[in-house]
PAVO-778193 format. One line per 5 residues: number of its first residue (from 1); their letters; for each residue x, y, z of C-alpha. Coordinates in pm, whole numbers. Layout:
NUM	A	X Y Z | ...
//
This chain:
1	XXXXX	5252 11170 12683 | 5505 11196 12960 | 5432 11513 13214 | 5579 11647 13538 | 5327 11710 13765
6	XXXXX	5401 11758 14184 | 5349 11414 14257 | 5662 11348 14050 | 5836 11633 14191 | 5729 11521 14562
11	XXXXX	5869 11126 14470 | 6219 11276 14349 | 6257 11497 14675 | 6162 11232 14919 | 6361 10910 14723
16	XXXXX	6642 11194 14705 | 6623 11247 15127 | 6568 10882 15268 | 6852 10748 14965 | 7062 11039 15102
21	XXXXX	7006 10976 15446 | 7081 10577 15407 | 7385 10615 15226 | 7496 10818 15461 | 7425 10621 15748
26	XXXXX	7473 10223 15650 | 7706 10263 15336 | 7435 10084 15166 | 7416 10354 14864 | 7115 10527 14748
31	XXXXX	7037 10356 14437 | 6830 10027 14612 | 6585 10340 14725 | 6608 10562 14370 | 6612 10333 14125
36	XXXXX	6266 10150 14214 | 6098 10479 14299 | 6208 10638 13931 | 6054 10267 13792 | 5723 10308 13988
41	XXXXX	5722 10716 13867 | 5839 10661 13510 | 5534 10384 13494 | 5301 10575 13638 | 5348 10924 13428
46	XXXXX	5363 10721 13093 | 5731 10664 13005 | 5756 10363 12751 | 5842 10075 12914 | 6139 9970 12665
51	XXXXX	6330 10228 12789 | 6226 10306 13177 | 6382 10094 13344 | 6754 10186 13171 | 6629 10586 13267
56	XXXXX	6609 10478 13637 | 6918 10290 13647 | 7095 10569 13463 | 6985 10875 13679 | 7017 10650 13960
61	XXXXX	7418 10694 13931 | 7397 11016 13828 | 7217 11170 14179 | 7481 10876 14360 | 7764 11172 14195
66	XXXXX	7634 11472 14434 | 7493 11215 14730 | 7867 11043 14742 | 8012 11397 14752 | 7770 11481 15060
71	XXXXX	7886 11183 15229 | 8226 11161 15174 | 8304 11501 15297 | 8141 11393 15650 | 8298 11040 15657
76	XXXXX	8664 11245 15550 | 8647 11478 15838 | 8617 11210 16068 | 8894 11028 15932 | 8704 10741 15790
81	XXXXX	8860 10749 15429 | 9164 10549 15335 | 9265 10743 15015 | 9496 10557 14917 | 9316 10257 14846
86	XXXXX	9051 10490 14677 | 9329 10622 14432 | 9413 10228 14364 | 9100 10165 14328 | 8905 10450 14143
91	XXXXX	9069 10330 13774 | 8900 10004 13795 | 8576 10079 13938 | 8534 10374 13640 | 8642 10080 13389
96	XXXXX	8429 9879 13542 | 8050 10136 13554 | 8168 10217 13188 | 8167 9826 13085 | 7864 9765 13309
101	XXXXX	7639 10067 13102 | 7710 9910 12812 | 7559 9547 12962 | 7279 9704 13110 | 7142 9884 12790
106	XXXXX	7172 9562 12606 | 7009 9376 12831 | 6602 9416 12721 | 6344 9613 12994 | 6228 9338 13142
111	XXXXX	6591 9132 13220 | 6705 9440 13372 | 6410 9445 13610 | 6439 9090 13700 | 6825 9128 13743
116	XXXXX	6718 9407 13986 | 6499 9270 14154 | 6735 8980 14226 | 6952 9194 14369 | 6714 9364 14558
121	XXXXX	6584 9085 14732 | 6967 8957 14817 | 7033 9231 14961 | 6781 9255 15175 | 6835 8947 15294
126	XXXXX	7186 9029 15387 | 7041 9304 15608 | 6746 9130 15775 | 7039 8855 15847 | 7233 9143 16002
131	XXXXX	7546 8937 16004 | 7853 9134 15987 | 8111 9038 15730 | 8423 8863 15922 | 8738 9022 15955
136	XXXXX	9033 8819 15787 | 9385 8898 15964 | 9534 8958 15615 | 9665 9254 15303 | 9426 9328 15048
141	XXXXX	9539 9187 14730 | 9810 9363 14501 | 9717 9597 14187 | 9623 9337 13976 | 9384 9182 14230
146	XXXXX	9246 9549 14329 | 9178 9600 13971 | 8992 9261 13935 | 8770 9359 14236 | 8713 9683 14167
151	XXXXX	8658 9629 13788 | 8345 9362 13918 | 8246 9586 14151 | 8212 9875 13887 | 8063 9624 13679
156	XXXXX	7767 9522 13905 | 7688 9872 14058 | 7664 10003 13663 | 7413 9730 13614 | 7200 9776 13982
161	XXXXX	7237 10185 13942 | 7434 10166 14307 | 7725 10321 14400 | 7870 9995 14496 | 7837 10035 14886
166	XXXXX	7688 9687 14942 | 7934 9491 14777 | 8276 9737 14855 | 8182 9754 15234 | 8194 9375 15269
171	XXXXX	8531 9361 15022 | 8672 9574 15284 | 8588 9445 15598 | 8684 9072 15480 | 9039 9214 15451
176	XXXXX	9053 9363 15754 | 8955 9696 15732 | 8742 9847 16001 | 8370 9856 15930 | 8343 10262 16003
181	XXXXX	8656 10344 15793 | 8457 10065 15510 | 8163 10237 15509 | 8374 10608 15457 | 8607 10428 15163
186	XXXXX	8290 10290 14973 | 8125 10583 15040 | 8443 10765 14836 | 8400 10486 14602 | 8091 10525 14466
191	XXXXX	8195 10861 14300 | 8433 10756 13988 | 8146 10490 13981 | 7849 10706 13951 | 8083 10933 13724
196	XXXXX	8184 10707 13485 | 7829 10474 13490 | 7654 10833 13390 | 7884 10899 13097 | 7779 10543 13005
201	XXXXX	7457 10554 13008 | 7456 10866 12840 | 7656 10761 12537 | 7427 10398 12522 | 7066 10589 12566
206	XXXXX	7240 10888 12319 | 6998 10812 11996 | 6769 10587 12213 | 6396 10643 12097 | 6062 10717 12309
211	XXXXX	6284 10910 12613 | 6129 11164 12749 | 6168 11558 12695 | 6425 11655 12958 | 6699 11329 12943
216	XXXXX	7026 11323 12820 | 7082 10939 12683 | 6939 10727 12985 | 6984 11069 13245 | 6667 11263 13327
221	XXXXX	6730 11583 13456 | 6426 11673 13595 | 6440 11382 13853 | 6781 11420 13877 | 6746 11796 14003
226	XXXXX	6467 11678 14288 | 6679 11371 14421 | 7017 11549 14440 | 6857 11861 14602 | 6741 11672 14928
231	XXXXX	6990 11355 14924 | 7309 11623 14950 | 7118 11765 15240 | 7042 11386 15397 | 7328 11214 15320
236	XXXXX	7534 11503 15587 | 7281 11453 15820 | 7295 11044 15767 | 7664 11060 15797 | 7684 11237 16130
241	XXXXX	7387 11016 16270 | 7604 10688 16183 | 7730 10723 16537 | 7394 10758 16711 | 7096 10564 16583
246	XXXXX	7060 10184 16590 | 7197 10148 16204 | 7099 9752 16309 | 6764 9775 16367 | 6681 10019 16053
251	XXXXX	6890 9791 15847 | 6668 9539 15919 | 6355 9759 15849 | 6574 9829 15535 | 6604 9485 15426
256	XXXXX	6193 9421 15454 | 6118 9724 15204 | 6381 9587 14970 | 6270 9189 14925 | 5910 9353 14890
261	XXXXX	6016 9545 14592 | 6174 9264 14455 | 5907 9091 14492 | 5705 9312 14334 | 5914 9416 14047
266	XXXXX	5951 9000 14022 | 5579 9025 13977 | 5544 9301 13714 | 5529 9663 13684 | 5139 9682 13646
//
């Protein structure tokens, strides 16, 4: 049977504080640190395999909901949030995280994992790259091109557990947005995601069999309580260290753990 011991606890806290602390810092969003530590503690404390991988993902975007409010506030009092995009924008990303719930729970255990660990390893090797996206000297599209965007971007992030930080950042800075007032937008962006990818994985995992005492559909509350506790706290004290640490060089660092857990989730959860 599935039990909560303080291993468990001590896993939530400390994916909670370095996801926190990342998102904070690179835009990157938490759920590339959450979702494969919930994996690795779900497998280790007995949780059925069938439906693991789909709790991860799904408390993953529910913890990104109180680390996106931590960060945002920071990024907002330094001016760093265009708000106006993020009202164009927030209907199609919540479309989006709701559609992209509904492909991730039909998608079987072991898909998801490899589709994860795809990204996982693409992503890091966008970091260890450390090549800036380019600047383009022209608008961002009109509403129906914001709503494409941020409908695929809603999409993906549903399916990765993210709150869309890796692929909105870029978006951004390609149309000519500066990368610190990106970084603050995404950052505001990955709240209607996380929102809306929650509700959806709560309504898909709803009648779902084998989840563990404690979860709501695909949301675990238990490790949802010990991330959001400590990433809150981190994701301030990420935000405010944006300005001071080399984000380069621990992107890079970054980038290494991710292909590795790829790689390993590539391998098998064993």
């Amino acid at each position: 049977m599935f039990s909560l011991d303080p291993q468990a606890w001590a896993l939530f806290a400390l994916a909670g504080a370095l996801a926190g602390f990342l998102a904070g810092l690179l835009g990157i969003g938490g759920g590339m640190i959450i979702v494969p530590a919930l994996i690795l503690s779900f497998h280790w404390q007995g949780v059925p395999p069938g439906v693991l991988t789909h709790l991860a993902v799904g408390t993953s975007l529910a913890s990104i909901v109180f680390t996106s409010v931590s960060s945002v506030r920071t990024h907002h009092d330094n001016q760093g949030v265009d708000w106006p995009l993020f009202r164009r924008l927030a209907p199609a990303l919540m479309v989006g995280s709701v559609l992209g719930a509904q492909i991730a729970h039909a998608l079987p255990a072991r898909a998801l994992q490899l589709v994860i660990a795809a990204f996982a390893i693409w992503t890091g090797g966008k970091m260890i790259a450390g090549r800036k996206p380019g600047a383009e000297d022209h608008a961002l599209p009109g509403r129906t091109g914001l709503a494409g965007a941020g409908g695929l971007i809603g999409v993906a992030s549903a399916i990765f557990g993210i709150g869309g930080g890796s692929l909105m950042v870029p978006y951004l800075v390609r149309h000519g947005m500066a990368m610190r007032r990106a970084v603050g937008t995404a950052a505001a962006c990955g709240f209607p995601i996380a929102i809306a990818g929650a509700i959806g994985f709560i309504w898909s995992g709803w009648r779902e069999a084998g989840l563990p005492a404690g979860s709501t559909g695909y949301i675990y509350w238990p490790a949802l309580l010990g991330i959001s506790v400590t990433s809150i706290l981190f994701a301030h004290y990420g935000a405010k260290s944006a300005h001071r640490l080399p984000a380069a060089t621990l992107k890079r660092a970054f980038g290494v753990v991710l292909i590795l857990v790829g790689l390993r989730f590539l391998a098998g959860i064993h």
